[in-house]
Backbone as a printed PyTorch tensor [residue, N CA C, xyz], in Angstrom:
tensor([[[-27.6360,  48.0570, 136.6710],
         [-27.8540,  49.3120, 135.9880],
         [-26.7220,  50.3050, 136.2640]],

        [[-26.1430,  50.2350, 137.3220],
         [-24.7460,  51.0520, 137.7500],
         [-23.6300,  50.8860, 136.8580]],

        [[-23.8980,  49.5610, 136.6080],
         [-21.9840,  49.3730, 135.6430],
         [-22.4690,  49.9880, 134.0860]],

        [[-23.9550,  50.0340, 133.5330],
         [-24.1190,  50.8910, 132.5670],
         [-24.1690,  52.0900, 132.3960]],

        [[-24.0350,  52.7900, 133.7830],
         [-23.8360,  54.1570, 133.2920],
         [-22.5300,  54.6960, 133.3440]],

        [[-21.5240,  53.7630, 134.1320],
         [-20.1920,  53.2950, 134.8590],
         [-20.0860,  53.5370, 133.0890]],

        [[-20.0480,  52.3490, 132.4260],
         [-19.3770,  51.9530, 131.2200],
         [-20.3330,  53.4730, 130.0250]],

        [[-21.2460,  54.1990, 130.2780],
         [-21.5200,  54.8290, 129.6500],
         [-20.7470,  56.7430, 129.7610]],

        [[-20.6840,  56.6840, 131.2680],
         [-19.7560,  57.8210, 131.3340],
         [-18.2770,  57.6930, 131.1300]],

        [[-17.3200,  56.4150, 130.6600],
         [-15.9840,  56.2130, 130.9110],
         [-16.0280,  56.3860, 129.2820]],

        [[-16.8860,  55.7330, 128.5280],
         [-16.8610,  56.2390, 127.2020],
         [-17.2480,  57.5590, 126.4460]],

        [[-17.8930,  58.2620, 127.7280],
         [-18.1950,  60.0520, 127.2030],
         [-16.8360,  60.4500, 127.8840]],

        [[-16.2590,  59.9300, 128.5040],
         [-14.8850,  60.9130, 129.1980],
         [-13.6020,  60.7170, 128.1750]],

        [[-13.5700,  59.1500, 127.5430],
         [-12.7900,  59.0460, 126.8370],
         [-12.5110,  59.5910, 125.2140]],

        [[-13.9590,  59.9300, 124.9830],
         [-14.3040,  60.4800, 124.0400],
         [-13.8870,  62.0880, 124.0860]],

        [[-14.1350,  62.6260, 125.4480],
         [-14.2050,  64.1680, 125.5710],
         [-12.3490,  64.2310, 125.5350]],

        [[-11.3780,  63.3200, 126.0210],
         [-10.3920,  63.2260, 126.3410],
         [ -9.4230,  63.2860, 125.0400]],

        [[ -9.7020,  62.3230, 123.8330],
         [ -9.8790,  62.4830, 122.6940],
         [ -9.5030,  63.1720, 121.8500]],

        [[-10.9790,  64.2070, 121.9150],
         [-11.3450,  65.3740, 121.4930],
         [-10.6200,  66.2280, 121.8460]],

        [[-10.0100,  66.8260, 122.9620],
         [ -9.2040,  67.7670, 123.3860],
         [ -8.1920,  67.4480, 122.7810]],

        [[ -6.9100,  66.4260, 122.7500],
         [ -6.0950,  66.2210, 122.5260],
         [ -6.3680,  66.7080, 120.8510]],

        [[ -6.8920,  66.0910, 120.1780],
         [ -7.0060,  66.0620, 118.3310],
         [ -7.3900,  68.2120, 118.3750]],

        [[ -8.0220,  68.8100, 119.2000],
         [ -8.2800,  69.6150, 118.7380],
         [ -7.0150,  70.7390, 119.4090]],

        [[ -6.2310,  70.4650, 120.4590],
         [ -5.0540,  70.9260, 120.8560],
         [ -3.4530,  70.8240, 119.9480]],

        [[ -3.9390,  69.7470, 119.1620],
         [ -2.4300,  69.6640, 118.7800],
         [ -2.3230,  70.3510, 117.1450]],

        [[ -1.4170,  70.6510, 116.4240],
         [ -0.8750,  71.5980, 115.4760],
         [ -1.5540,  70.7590, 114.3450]],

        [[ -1.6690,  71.5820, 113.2840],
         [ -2.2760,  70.6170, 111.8950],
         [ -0.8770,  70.2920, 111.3520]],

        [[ -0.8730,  69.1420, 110.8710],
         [  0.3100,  68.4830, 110.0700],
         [  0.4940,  69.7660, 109.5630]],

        [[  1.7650,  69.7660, 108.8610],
         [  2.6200,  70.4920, 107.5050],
         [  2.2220,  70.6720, 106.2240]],

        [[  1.9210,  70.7710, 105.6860],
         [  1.8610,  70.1070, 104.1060],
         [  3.2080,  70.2850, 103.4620]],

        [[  2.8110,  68.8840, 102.7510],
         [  4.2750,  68.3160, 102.1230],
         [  4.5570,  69.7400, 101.1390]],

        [[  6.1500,  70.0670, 100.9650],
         [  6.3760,  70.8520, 100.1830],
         [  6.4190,  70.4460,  98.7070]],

        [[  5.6880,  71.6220,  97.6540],
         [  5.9110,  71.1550,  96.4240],
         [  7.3130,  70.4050,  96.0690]],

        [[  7.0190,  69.3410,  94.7810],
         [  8.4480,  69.1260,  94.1860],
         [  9.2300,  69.8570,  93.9910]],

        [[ 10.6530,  69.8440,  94.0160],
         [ 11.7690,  71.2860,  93.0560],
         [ 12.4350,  70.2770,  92.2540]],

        [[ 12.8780,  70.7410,  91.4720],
         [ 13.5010,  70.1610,  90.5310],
         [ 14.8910,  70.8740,  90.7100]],

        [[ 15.9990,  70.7700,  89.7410],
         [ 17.5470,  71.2260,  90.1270],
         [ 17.7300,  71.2440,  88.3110]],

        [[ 18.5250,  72.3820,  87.9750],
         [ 19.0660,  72.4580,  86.5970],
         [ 20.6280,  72.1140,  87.1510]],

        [[ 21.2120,  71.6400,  85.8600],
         [ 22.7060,  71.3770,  85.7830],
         [ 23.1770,  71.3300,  84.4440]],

        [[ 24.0450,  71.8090,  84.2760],
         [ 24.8960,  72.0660,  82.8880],
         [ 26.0990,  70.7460,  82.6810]],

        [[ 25.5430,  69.6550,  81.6600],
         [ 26.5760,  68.7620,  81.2690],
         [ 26.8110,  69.1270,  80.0320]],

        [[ 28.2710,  68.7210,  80.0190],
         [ 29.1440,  68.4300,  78.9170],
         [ 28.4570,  67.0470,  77.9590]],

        [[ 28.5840,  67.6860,  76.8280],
         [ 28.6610,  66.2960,  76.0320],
         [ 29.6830,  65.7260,  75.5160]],

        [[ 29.8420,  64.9500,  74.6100],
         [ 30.9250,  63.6270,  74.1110],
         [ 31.7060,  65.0000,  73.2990]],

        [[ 31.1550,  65.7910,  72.5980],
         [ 32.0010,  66.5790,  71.6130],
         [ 32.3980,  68.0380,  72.7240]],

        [[ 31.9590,  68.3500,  73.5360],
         [ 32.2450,  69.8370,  74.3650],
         [ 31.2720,  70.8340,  74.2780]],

        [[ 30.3070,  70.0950,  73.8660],
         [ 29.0370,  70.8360,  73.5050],
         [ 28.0010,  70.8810,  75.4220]],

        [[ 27.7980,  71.8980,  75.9120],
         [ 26.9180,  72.0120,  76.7280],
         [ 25.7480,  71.9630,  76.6580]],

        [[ 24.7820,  71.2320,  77.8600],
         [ 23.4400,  70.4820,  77.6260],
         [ 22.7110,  71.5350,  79.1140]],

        [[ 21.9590,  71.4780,  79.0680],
         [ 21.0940,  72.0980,  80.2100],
         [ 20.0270,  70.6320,  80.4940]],

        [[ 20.3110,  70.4370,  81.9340],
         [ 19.5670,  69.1500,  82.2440],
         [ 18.7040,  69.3080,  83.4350]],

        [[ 17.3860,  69.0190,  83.8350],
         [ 16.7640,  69.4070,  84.8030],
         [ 15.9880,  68.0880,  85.6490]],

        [[ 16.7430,  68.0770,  86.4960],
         [ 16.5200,  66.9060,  87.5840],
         [ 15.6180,  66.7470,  88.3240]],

        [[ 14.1450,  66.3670,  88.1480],
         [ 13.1930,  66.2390,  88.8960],
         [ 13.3560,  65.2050,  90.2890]],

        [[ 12.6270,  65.9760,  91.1260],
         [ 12.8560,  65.8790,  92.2740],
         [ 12.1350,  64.0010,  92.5320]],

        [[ 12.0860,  63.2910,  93.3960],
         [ 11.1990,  62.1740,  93.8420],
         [  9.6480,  62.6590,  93.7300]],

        [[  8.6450,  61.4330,  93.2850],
         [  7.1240,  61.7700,  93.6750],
         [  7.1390,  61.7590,  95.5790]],

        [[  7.6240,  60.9700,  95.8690],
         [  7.1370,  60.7750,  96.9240],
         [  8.6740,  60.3980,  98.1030]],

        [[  8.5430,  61.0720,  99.2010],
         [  9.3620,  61.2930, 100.4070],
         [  9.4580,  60.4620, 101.4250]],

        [[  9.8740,  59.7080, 102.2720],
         [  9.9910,  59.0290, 103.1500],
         [ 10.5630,  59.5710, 104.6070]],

        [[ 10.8120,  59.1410, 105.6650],
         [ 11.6530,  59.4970, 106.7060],
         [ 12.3970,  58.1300, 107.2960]],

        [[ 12.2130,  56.8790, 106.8460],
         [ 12.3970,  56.2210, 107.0200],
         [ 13.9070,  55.8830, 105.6550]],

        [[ 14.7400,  55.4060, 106.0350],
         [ 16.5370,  54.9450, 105.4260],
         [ 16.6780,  53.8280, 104.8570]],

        [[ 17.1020,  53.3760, 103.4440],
         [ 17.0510,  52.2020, 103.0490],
         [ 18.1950,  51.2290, 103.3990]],

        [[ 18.1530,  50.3310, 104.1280],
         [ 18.9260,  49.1630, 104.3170],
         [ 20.0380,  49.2970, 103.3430]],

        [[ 21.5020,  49.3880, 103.6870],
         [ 22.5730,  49.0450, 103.2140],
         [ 22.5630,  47.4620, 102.3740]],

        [[ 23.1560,  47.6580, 100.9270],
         [ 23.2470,  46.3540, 100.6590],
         [ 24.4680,  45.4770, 100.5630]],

        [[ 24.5330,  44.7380, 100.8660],
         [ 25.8860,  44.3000, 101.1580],
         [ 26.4220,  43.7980,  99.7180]],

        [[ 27.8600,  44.3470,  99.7280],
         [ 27.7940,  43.3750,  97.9730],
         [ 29.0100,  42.5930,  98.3040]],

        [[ 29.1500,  41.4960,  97.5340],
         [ 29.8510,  40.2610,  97.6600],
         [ 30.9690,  40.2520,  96.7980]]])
C-alpha cells in the first residue's frame, strides 16, 4: 500500500511541476499578418505596370537544402 501512495504523490508532484512551468512561461506570439510588397515593372513597350507581391501562406524557421546542380 506504500508504493501506491509513493506512485500516487510522484504523479500529483509531477503534475503540480507541470503546471507551474505551462503557467510561468510567455504565450507564444501570434504569427504576423501576411504583407504583400507593390513594385512598378516595365513592360515590353515602356509602358509601366503596378504589381503586388503576395507574401507566403505559410512561414518556416527551418532552411531548404541547397541543390546541387550538375
Amino acid at each position: 500500500m506504500q508504493r501506491v501512495w509513493v506512485v500516487v504523490l510522484s504523479v500529483w508532484a509531477m503534475l503540480a511541476i507541470v503546471a507551474v512551468l505551462a503557467w510561468s512561461s510567455r504565450p507564444a506570439t501570434p504569427i504576423p499578418a501576411a504583407s504583400s510588397q507593390t513594385m512598378v515593372v516595365k513592360g515590353p513597350r515602356g509602358k509601366q505596370h503596378l504589381v503586388v507581391l503576395k507574401a507566403p501562406t505559410h512561414a518556416t524557421t527551418a532552411t531548404s537544402a541547397a541543390v546541387a546542380g550538375g
